[in-house]
N, C-alpha and C positions, 0 to 999 in steps of 0.2 A: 504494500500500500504506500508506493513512493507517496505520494501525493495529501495524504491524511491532514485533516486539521489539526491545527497545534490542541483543540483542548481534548478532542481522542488519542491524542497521541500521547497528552500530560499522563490520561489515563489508563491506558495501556503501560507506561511506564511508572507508573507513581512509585511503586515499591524501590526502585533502583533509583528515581529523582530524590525520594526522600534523604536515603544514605549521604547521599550528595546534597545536599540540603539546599535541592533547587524545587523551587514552588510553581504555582502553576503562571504565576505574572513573570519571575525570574527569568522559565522556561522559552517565556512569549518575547523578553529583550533579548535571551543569547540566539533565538533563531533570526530574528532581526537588524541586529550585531553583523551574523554570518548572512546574511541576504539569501536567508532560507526559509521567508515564510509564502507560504503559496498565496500566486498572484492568481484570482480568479479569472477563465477568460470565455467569452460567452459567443456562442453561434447561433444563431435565427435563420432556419429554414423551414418552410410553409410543407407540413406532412397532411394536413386535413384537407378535402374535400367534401364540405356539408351542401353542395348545391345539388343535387341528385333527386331521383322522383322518391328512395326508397322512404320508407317511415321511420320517423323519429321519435322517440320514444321518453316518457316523462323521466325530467330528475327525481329519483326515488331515496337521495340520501343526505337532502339538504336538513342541516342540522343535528344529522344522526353523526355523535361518536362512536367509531364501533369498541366494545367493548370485549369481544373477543376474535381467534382466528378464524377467517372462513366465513367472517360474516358478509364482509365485502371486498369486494377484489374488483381493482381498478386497473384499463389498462391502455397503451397509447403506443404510438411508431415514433421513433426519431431518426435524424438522418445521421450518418457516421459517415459518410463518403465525401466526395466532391462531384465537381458537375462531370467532369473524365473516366472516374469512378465512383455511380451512386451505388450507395447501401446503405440499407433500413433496419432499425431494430425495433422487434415488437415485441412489448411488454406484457405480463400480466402479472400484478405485484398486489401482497395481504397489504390492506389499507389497518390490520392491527399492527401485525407483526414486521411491516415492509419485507417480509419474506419474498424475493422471486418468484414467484409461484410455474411460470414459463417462458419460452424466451424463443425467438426467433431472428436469421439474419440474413437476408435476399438480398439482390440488387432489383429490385422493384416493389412498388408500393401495392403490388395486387393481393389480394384478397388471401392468398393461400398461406404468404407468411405470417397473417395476424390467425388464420384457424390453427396452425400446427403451432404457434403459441398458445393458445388454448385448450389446443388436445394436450398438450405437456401440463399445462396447468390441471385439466381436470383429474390425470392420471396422479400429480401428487398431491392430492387431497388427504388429510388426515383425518377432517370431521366429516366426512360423507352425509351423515345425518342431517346437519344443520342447513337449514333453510342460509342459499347466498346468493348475494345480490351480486352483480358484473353492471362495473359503471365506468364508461368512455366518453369520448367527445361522439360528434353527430359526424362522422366520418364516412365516407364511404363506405370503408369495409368492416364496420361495424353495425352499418345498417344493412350488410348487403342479405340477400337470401339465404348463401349458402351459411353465415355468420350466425343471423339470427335461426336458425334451423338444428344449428349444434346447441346453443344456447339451450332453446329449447330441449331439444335431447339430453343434454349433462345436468336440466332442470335449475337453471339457474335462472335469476329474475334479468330481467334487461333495465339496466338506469342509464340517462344520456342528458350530458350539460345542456342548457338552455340557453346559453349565454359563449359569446366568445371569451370572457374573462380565464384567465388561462389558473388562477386561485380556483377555479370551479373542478378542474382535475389537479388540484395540488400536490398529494401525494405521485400519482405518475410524472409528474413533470418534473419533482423532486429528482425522484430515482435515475429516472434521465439523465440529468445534469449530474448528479452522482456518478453517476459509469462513464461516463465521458470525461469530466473533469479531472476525476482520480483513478481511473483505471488505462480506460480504450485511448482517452489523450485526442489528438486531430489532427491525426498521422493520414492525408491522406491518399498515400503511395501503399498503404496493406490493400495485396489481394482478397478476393473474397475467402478461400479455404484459412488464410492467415487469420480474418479477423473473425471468422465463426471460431478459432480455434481460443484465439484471445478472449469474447464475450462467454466464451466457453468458461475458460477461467477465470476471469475476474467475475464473473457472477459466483462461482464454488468461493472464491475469496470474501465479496462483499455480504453472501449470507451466511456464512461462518465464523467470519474472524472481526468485520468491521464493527465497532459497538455503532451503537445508534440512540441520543440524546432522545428522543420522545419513547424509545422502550428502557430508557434510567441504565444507559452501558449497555445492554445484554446486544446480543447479536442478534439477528433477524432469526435463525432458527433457533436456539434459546428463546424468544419470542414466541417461536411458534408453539411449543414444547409445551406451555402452559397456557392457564385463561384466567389468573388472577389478578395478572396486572393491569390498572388502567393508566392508559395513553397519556402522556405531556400532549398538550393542544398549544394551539396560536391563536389568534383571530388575524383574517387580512385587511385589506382599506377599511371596510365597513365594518363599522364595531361592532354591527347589527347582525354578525352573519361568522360564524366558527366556519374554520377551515382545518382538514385531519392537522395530528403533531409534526410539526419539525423535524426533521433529519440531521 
């Protein structure tokens, strides 16, 4: 995890900084000293197409925190390529646990890389029982037939933002920029077998080994593992309106 924030990182390290008797602000001037604190750096390219005949479907989890795994699973495409070489990653990620739940990575936005994210997803299920809701943007291949027809079959509910507010799928957007910024990087000279091989990886890293502030340190599957704990939350612009925890 070259890329980790300094106060995961305090954390991960605490036992060895204490000896040292370096704290977590100490921590935050020696890597600053050494011009080794990470510089955020942000890409914007347009993955959604909501202009389409198919149906769109009500938001069904405004307000709702969820309170345990598998209650909602939220999921989105980002690009990792460039215009020479596109390619797309589609998500499906526990909105408790931020657990990966599935994961795909084409060079084209068609419809088959967000299902085979989703057959992955429904295959690692743990609570099978539990009533779950599956919440994306108003995308193309989120509305498409063959999308909404798995949904259907794996008995999951369909929820879909109403809004372009990009806070409306917060958690996926999150994770997004998560795997990019600290793992895959914006390398974009990797082949495709390269970088399925890479998202390979650094997804088995980020839900193993990375803690995650809104699940209190534990890791996304330590997360998943149990159903006692409730979530650290945020609110975004509007004080009027909760948006899931922090990353």
């Amino acid at each position: 995890m070259p890329r980790l924030g300094t106060r995961k990182l305090y954390y991960l390290l605490k036992d060895e900084l204490k000896v040292l008797g370096v704290g977590r602000d100490l921590l935050f001037r020696i890597l600053k000293a050494n011009h080794m604190l990470i510089i955020p750096k942000r890409q914007y390219h347009v993955t959604t197409n909501s202009h389409h005949r198919f149906r769109k479907h009500k938001n069904l989890i405004v307000d709702v925190i969820p309170d345990r795994p598998e209650q909602i699973w939220v999921s989105d495409i980002t690009y990792i390529g460039d215009r020479t070489n596109p390619m797309y990653l589609a998500l499906v990620t526990d909105a408790y646990s931020k657990q990966i739940m599935g994961y795909d990575v084409s060079d084209s936005l068609d419809v088959k890389g967000s299902i085979r994210a989703l057959k992955m997803a429904v295959r690692n299920r743990c609570y099978k029982p539990n009533t779950l809701v599956h919440h994306s943007d108003r995308g193309l291949q989120y509305c498409s037939n063959q999308y909404q027809s798995l949904l259907q079959k794996s008995k999951l509910r369909c929820s879909m933002t109403e809004s372009y507010d990009p806070y409306a799928n917060a958690v996926a957007e999150r994770v997004n920029g998560i795997l990019k910024a600290e793992f895959i990087g914006y390398n974009p000279t990797y082949k495709l077998p390269v970088m399925q091989q890479l998202v390979e990886d650094s997804i088995r890293i980020y839900n193993t080994c990375r803690p995650h502030y809104s699940c209190f340190m534990k890791t996304p599957r330590q997360m998943h593992q149990q159903q006692e704990i409730r979530i650290r939350t945020y609110k975004n612009k509007d004080p009027s309106k909760h948006v899931f925890a922090g990353i």
